[in-house]
TORBA-976497 format. One line per 3 residues: number of its first residue (from 1); their letters; for each residue x, y, z of C-alpha. Coordinates in Angstrom, 3 decimals. Layout:
N
NUM = a = X:Y:Z  ... $
This chain:
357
1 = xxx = 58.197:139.199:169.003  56.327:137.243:171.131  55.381:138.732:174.679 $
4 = xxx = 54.367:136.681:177.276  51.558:137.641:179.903  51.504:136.826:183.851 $
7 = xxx = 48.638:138.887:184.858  47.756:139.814:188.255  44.970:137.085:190.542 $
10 = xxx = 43.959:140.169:192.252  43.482:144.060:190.677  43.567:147.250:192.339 $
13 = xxx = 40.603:149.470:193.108  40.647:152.147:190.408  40.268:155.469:191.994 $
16 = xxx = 36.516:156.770:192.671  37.450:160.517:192.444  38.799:161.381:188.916 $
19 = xxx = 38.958:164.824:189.904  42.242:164.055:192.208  44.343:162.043:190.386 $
22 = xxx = 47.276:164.413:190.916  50.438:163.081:189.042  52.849:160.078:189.166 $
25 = xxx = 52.053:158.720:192.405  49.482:155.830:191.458  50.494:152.633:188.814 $
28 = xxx = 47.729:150.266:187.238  48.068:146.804:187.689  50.633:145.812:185.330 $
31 = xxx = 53.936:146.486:183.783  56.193:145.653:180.839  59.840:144.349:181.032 $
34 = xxx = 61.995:143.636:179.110  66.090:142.058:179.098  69.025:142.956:177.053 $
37 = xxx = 72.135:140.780:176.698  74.761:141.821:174.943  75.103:138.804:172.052 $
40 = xxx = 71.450:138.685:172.533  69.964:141.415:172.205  66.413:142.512:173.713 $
43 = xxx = 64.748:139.235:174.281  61.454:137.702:176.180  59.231:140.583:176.770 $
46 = xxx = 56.852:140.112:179.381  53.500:141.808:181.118  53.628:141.424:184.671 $
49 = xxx = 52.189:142.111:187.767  53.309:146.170:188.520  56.203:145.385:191.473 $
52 = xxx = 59.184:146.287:192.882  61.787:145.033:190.944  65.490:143.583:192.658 $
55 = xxx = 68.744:145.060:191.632  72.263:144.308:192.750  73.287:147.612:194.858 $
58 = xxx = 76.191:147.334:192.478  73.848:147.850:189.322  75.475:150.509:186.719 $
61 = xxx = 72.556:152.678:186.628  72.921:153.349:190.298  76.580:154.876:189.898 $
64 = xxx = 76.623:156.147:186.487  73.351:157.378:185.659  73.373:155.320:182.124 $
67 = xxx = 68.875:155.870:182.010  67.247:156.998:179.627  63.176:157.524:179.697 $
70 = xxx = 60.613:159.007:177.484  57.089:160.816:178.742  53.367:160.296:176.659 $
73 = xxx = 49.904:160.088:177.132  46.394:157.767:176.140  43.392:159.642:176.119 $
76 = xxx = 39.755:158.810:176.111  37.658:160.418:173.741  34.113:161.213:174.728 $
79 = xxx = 33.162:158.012:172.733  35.179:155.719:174.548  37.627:155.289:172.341 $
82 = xxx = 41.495:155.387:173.991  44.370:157.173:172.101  47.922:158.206:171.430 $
85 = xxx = 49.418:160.922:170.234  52.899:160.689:167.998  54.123:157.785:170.174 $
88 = xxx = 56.516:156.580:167.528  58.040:160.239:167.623  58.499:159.178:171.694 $
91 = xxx = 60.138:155.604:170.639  62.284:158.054:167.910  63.724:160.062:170.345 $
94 = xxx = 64.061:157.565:172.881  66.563:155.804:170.550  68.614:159.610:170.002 $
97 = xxx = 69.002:159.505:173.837  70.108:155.484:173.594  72.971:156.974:171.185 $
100 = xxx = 74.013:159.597:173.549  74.435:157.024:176.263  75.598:154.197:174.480 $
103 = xxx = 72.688:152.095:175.338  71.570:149.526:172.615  68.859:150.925:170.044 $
106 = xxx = 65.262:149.419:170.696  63.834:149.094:167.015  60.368:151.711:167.279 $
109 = xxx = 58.554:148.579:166.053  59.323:146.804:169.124  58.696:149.574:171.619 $
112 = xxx = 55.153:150.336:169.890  54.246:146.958:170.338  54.969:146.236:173.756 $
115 = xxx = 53.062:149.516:174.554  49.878:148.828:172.608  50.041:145.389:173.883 $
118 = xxx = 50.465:146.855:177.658  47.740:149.242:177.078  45.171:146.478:175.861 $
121 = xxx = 45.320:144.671:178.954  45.253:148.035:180.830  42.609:149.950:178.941 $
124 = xxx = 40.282:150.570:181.641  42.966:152.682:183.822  42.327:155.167:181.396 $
127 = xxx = 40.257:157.857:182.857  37.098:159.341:181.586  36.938:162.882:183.308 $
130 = xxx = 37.684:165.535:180.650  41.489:166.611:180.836  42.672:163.415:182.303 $
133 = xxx = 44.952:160.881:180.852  47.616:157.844:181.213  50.523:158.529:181.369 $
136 = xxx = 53.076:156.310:180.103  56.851:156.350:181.224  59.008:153.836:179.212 $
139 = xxx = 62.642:153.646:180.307  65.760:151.797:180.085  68.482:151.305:182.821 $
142 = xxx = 71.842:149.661:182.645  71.918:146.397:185.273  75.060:145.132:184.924 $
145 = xxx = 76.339:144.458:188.759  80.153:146.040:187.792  81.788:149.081:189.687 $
148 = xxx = 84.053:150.010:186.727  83.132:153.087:184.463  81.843:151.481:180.717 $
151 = xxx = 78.541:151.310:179.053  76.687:148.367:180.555  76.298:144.990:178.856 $
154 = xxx = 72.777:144.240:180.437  69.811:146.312:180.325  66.054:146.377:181.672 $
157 = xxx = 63.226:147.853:179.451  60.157:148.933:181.367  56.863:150.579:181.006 $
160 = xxx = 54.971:152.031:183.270  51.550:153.686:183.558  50.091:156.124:185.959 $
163 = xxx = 46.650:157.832:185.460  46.861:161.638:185.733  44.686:164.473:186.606 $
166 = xxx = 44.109:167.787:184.474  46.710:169.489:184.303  44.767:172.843:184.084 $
169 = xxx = 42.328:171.898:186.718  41.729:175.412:187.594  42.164:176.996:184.623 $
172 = xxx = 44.963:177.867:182.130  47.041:180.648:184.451  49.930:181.998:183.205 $
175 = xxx = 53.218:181.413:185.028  55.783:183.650:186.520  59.865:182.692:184.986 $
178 = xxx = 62.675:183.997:186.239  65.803:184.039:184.065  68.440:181.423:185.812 $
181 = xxx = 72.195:183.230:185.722  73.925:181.278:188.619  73.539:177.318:187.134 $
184 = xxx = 73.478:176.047:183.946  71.854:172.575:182.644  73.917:171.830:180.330 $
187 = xxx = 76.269:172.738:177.461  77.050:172.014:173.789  78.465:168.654:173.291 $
190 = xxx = 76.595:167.011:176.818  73.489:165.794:176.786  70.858:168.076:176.990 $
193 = xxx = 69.108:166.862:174.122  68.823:163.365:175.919  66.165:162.505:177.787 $
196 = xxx = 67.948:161.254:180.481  68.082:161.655:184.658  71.537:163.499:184.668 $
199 = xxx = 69.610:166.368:182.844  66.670:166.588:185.663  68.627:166.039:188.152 $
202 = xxx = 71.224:169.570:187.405  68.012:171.252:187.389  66.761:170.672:190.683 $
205 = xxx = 68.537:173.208:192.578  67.548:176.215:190.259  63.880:174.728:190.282 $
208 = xxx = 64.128:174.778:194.384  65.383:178.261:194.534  62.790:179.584:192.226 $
211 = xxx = 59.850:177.775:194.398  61.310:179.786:197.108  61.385:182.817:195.366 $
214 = xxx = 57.581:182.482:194.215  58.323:181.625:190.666  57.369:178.560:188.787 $
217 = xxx = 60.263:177.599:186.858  63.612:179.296:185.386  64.132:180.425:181.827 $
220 = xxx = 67.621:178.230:181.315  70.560:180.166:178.847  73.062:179.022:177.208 $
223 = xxx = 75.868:177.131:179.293  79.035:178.866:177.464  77.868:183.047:177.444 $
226 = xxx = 74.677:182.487:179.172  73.399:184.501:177.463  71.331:182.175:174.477 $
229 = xxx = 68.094:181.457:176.005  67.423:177.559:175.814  64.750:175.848:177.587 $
232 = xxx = 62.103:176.303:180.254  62.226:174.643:183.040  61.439:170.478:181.728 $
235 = xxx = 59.752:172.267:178.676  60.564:173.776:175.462  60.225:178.004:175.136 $
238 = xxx = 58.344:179.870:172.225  58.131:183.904:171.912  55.712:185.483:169.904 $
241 = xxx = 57.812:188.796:168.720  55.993:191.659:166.668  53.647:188.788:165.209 $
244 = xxx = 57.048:185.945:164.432  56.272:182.595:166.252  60.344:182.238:167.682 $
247 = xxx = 61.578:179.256:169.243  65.485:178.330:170.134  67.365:176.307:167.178 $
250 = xxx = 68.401:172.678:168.282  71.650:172.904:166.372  73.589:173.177:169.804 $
253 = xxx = 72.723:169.716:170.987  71.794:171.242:174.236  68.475:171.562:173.965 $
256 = xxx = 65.466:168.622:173.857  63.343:167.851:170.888  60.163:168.120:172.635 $
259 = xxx = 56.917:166.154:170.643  55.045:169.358:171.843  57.456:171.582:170.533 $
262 = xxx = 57.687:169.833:166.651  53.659:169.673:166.550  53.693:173.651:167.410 $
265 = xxx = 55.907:174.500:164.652  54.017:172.414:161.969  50.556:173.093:163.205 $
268 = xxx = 51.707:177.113:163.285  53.524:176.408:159.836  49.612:175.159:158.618 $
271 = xxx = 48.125:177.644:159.684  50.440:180.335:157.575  52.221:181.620:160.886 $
274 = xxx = 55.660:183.048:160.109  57.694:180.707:162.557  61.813:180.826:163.168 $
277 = xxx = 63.831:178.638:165.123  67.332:180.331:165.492  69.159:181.604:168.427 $
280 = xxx = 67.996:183.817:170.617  69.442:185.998:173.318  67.749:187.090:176.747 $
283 = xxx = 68.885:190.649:175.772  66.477:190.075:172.600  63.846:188.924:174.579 $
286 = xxx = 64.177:192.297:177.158  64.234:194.632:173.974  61.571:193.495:172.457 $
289 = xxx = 59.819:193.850:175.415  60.731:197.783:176.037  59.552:198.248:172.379 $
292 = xxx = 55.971:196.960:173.266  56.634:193.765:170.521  56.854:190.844:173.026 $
295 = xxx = 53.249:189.755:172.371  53.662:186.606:173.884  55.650:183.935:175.836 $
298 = xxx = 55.185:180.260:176.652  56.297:177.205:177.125  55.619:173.032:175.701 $
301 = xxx = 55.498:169.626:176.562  53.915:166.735:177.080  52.306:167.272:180.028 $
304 = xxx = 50.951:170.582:180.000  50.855:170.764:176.493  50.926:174.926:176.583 $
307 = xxx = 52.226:177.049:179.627  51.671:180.541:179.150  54.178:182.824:180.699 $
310 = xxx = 53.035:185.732:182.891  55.847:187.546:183.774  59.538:186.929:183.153 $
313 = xxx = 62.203:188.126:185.722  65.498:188.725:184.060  68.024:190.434:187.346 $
316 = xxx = 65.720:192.668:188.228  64.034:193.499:185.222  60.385:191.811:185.494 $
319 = xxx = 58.332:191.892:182.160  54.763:191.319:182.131  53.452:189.677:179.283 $
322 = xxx = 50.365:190.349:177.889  48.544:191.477:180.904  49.315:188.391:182.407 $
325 = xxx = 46.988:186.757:180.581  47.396:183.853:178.184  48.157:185.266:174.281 $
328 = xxx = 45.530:184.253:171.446  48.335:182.337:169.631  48.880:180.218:172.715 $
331 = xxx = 45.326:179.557:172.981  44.801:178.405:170.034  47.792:176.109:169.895 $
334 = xxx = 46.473:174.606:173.302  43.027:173.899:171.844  44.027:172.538:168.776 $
337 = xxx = 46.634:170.285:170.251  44.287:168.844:172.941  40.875:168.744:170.849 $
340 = xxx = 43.314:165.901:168.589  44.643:164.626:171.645  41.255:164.118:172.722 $
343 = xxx = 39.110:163.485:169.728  37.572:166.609:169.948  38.985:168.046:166.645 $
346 = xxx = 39.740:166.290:163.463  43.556:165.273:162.839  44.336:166.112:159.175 $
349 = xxx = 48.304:165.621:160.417  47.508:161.811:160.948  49.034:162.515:164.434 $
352 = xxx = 46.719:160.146:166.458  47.584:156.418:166.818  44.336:154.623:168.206 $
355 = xxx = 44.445:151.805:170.719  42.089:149.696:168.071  42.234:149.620:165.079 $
């Protein structure tokens, strides 16, 4: 498909100071959107001047939260070169939350181009200070300008891009979780393994109390028993138990299939790692612990890659993991993951997608 390019008369100055990028609060020059009609389909892709964009107040999205979005990074590798990791897995997944929410399926073809085609004419927003990235946010929102409850008829593809900061500017510190047994995210059958708003947006009062409480996230369980541990705050959870790399099963539907979490298990497979995914219960987790096997605990996703957890607080039980100190298992997964990501390492998994071929 063709896609048409208005490109901005004037650009932005790119930021001086690499160093303080921070997160999702500057956008390059440009952006790609998209239209889809029902009988029509997804039609006229264009690159565009990054802008506001105009909405009727009645728009569907607005009232019944039918969005979906996906989350990925270009890197720079120290010889200049700009690349992607898995981003058809991101276009894959995207359509598995387009299911869920009865939005139209974008063929992966499609998406891939009108990123790679975005990122051309954008290439130079990628920064060069080690640990930086772009990051990418493609989403989809329903438009239709209709107040009754039905899956929307019109639809706007976007992509955005934001250059980022390290994430681990000051090192790779472990994290302090406390186990969340008031709210739940969500439960078999809903959406949880959608990456849509709804799902952010139920977590944002546990994620409030446990800023208060000086922890960095909550440990999610299961929304039926609560007592099947699920996911970590935006991230997936892995336990290393008596040498077993252990991760939650995602036969419940409730839990996302993080990019992260799938190039864990197959890297860890690779290496000869005994990995599970099952079900796991916090009671598990706290026995282990008393019989000096929890070896270690963290988190994935995209944009930390690894989170190492320091201490878990389940009622008022606290474990300390490892010394509070980041696990050799963890480590090594972190390395690995971003020496690909960033052409440091070789990729024998085919994993990396280069801007040029």
């Amino acid at each position: 498909m063709e896609i048409k390019k208005k490109l901005a008369a004037t650009l932005k100055e790119k930021p001086q100071d690499e160093s303080k990028l921070g997160f999702g609060h500057i956008f390059t020059d440009h952006m790609l959107i998209m239209p889809y009609d029902e009988g029509q389909g997804w039609h006229d892709p264009e690159i565009v001047p990054y802008d506001n964009i105009s909405l009727s107040p009645a728009a569907m999205c607005f009232h019944y939260g039918q969005t979906v979005f996906e989350g990925l990074k270009a890197y720079r590798t120290a010889d200049d070169k700009i690349q992607l990791f898995r981003p058809e897995e991101n276009f894959k997944r995207l359509n598995r939350s387009n299911e869920r929410l009865v939005i139209p399926e974008l063929p992966v073809e499609l998406g891939m181009q009108c990123l790679m085609e975005l990122l051309e004419v954008e290439k130079d927003w990628v920064p060069h200070l080690d640990g930086t990235s772009l990051y990418i946010r493609p989403f989809i929102i329903a438009i239709d300008p209709f107040l009754g409850v039905r899956p929307g008829a019109q639809y706007l593809f976007m992509i955005i891009l934001s250059p980022s900061g390290a994430y681990y500017a000051s090192g790779l510190n472990p994290v302090n979780i406390y186990v969340e047994d008031k709210y739940v995210r969500t439960v078999r059958g809903c959406m949880g393994y959608a990456k849509t708003g709804g799902n952010y947006a139920a977590s944002l009062h546990s994620q409030d109390d446990a800023h208060k409480q000086n922890y960095s996230q909550v440990l999610w369980l299961d929304g039926v028993e609560q007592k099947y541990i699920e996911e970590v705050g935006a991230m997936n959870i892995f336990f290393v138990i008596d040498g077993e790399i252990v991760t939650p099963s995602l036969e419940t539907g409730s839990i996302l299939a993080g990019i992260t979490r799938k190039s864990t298990i197959e890297l860890c497979k690779s290496w000869g790692l005994p990995v599970s995914e099952r079900r796991i219960t916090i009671q598990e987790i706290a026995d282990a612990y008393d019989a000096g096997k929890l070896d270690e605990v963290f988190g994935t996703g995209t944009a930390a890659v690894i989170s190492p957890v320091g201490h878990l607080k389940w009622d008022d039980k606290v474990m300390e993991i490892n010394n509070n100190k980041i696990g050799k298992i963890s480590q090594r997964i972190y390395d690995t993951l971003t020496g690909i990501q960033w052409g440091k390492l070789p990729d024998p998994f085919n994993w990396v997608v280069p801007l040029e071929k």
